[in-house]
Every structure is written in C-alpha cells, then in structure tokens.
C-alpha positions as CSV (number, residue, x, y, z in Angstrom):
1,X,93.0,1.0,140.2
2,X,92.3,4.7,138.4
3,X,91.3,7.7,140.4
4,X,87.8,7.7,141.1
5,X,87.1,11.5,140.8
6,X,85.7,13.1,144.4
7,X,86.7,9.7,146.5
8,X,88.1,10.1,149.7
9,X,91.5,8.3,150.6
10,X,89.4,5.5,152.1
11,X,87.0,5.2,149.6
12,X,89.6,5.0,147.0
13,X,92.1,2.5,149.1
14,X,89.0,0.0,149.8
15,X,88.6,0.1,146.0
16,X,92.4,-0.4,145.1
17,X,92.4,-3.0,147.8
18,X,89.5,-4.8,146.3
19,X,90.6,-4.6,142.4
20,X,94.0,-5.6,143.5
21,X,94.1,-8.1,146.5
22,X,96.4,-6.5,148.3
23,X,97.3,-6.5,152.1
24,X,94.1,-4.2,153.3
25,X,96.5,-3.1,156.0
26,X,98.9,-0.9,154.5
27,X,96.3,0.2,151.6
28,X,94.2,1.6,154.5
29,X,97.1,3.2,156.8
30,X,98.5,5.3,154.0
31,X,94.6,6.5,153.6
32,X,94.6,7.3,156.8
33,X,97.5,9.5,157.0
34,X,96.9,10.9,153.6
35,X,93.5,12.2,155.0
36,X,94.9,12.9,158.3
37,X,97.8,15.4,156.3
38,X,95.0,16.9,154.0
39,X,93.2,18.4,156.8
40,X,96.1,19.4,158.9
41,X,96.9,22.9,159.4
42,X,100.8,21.6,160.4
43,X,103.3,20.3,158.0
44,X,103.3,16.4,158.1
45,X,106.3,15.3,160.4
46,X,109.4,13.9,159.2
47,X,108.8,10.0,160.6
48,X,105.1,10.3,159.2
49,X,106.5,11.2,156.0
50,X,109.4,8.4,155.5
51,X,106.2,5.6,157.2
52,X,104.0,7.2,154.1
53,X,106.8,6.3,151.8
54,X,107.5,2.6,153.3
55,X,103.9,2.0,153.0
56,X,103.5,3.2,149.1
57,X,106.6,0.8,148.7
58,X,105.2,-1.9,150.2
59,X,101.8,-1.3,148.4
60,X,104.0,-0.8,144.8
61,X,105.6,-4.3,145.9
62,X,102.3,-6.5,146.4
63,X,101.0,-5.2,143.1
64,X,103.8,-5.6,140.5
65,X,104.0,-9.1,142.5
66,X,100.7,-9.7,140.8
67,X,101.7,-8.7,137.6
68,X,102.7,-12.0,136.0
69,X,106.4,-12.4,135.0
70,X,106.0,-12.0,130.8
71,X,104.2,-8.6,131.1
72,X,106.5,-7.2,133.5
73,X,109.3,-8.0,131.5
74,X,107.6,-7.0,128.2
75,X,107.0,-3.4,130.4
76,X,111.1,-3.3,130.7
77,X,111.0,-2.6,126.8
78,X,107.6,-0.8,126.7
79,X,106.4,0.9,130.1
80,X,103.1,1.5,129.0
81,X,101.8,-2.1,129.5
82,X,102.5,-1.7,133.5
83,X,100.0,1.0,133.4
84,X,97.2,-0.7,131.4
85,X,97.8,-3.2,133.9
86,X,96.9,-0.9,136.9
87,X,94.2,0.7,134.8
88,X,92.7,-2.5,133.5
C-alpha cells in the first residue's frame, strides 16, 4: 500500500493489512516497534532490531506470495511492475 502522508505506524499497517491480506500479526508488531523506536530517547536494541528485520521479511514474503506467478516473473526483466503492484 503507498504512504498515506501523516499516518501513524498503526494507521498505516491496518491499511497495508487491509489492501493486502496479510497476517495482521506481524503487520501490527513491526508498527508497534516502529512507533515504540520513534519516541525513544535510547537507541533501539540489537534483538529489537534483527525481530524488526524478521518481521519486514516475513511481511515482504506474504505479499510477493500474492503476486501471481506471470507478473512476478515479468518483474525479473522489468522491476517496475512489482511496484505498481504494491501501489495499485
């Protein structure tokens, strides 16, 4: 789903989440921590960080799963179509 300008991480993962299907689970945890890190006055911690980057895999992973099989190999020759696909 695009950026929807001033949403909050949660207001923006309940939309991805709705436009794409997806597992709300991991959508909303990475929210969650992204918020959590915005308004931190610490740097994030190390596990927090490498969890963040499991979840955005695991989000990547259920989408391009939806992405039926002819335009995700057309994207190997022209990467562009993968992101009108995200961007409707």
């Amino acid at each position: 789903a695009p950026a929807i300008r001033g949403a909050t991480p949660s207001e923006y993962a309940h939309v991805a989440q709705e436009a794409t299907g997806i597992d709300h689970r991991a959508v909303r945890e990475l929210a969650r921590h992204v918020t959590n890190t915005v308004y931190s006055t610490r740097e994030p911690e190390r596990d927090l960080a490498d969890r963040c980057a499991l979840l955005a895999h695991e989000i990547d992973v259920q989408c391009r799963d939806r992405i039926p099989w002819r335009t995700r190999l057309q994207a190997l020759f022209d990467p562009r179509l993968m992101r009108r696909c995200y961007t409707g």
